[in-house]
N, C-alpha and C positions, 0 to 999 in steps of 0.2 A: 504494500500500500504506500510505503513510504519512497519508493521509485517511480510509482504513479505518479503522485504529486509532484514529484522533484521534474519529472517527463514533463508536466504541464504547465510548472514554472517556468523550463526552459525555451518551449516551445513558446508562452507569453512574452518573453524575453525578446524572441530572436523575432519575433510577430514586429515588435513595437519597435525596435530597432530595422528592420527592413521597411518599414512604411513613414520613417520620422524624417526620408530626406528626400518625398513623393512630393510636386508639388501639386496644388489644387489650382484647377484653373481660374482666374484671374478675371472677373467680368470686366467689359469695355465700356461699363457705363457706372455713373455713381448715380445715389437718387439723396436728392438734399435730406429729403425727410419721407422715410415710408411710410409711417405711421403719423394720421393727421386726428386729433382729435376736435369732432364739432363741439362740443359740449352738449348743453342742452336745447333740444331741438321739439317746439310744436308740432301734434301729429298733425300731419294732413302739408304741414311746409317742405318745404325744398331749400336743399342746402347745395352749393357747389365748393369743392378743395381742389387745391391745385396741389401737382406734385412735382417739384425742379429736379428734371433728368440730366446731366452733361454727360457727352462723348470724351472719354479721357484716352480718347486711341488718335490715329492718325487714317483711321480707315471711314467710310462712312458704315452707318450700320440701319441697317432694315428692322423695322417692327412689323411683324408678322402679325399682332393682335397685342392688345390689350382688353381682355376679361374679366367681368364681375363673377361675383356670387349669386347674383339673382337679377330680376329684371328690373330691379327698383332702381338700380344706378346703372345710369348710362355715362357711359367714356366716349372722350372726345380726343384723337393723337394724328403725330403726322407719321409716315411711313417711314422716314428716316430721320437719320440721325445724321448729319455729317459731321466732320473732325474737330473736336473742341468745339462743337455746336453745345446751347442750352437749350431746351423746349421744355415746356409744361403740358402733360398728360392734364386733362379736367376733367371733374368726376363730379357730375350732378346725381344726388338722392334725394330719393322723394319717400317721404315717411309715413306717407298714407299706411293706415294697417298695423304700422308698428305702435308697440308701445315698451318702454323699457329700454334695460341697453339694447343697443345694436352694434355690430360690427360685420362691416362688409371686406373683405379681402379683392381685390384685384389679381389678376395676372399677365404680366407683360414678357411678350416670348419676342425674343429679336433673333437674330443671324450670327450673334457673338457665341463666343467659348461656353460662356454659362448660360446662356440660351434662355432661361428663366428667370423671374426679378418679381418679388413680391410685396405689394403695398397694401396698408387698410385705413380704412375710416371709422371712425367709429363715434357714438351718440349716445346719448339718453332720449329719448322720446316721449315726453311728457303731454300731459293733455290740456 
C-alpha cells in the first residue's frame, strides 16, 4: 500500500512538472470591464451597458457572434476588430417579466486563439 501511494505521488509530481512550462493561449483582445453591474432596475424598463473591447494584436480580428442568454437582451457589435482598434459591444435588457436578481451572460466568439470571451450584466429588478 505504501508503494501505491509513493507510485501516485510521483506520478502527481512528474504531472505538474510536465504541464508548469505549457503555455495557455493568449486572447487578442482585452475587455475593459466584463462584468457590468445595472443596479437597481424597474420591471417593465430597459436598461443599455456598454462593454470596451480593444485589439491588442497587430492583426484584424473577426467577431463571428456575440450571444445572450435569452431573448431579453439584444446585442449590438461590429464584425471586426482591426489592430489596436476600440469598439463597444451594447447590450440592451428589457426586464419585462423579471423580478429579483438577474444576470444575463453574453458570449463573444471571434477568429482569435481563445476564440471565446465572456461578459454579464446583471440587476435587481424591482417593482
Amino acid at each position: 500500500m505504501k508503494i501505491f501511494f509513493q507510485t501516485i505521488l510521483i506520478l502527481n509530481v512528474s504531472f505538474i512538472h510536465f504541464f508548469e512550462n505549457v503555455k495557455l493561449p493568449k486572447g487578442a483582445i482585452e475587455i475593459k470591464n466584463n462584468s457590468v453591474k445595472i443596479g437597481d432596475l424597474k420591471q417593465g424598463k430597459i436598461a443599455t451597458v456598454n462593454f470596451e473591447i480593444k485589439n491588442i494584436t497587430k492583426n484584424t480580428i473577426q467577431i463571428y457572434s456575440v450571444t445572450s442568454t435569452c431573448g431579453c437582451t439584444i446585442v449590438e457589435y461590429p464584425k471586426q476588430i482591426t489592430a489596436n482598434q476600440k469598439i463597444t459591444i451594447k447590450a440592451t435588457f428589457n426586464s419585462t417579466g423579471f423580478i429579483g436578481p438577474v444576470k444575463k451572460e453574453l458570449v463573444l466568439i471571434t477568429n482569435d486563439a481563445l476564440k471565446y470571451y465572456k461578459m454579464e450584466l446583471s440587476a435587481r429588478v424591482i417593482k
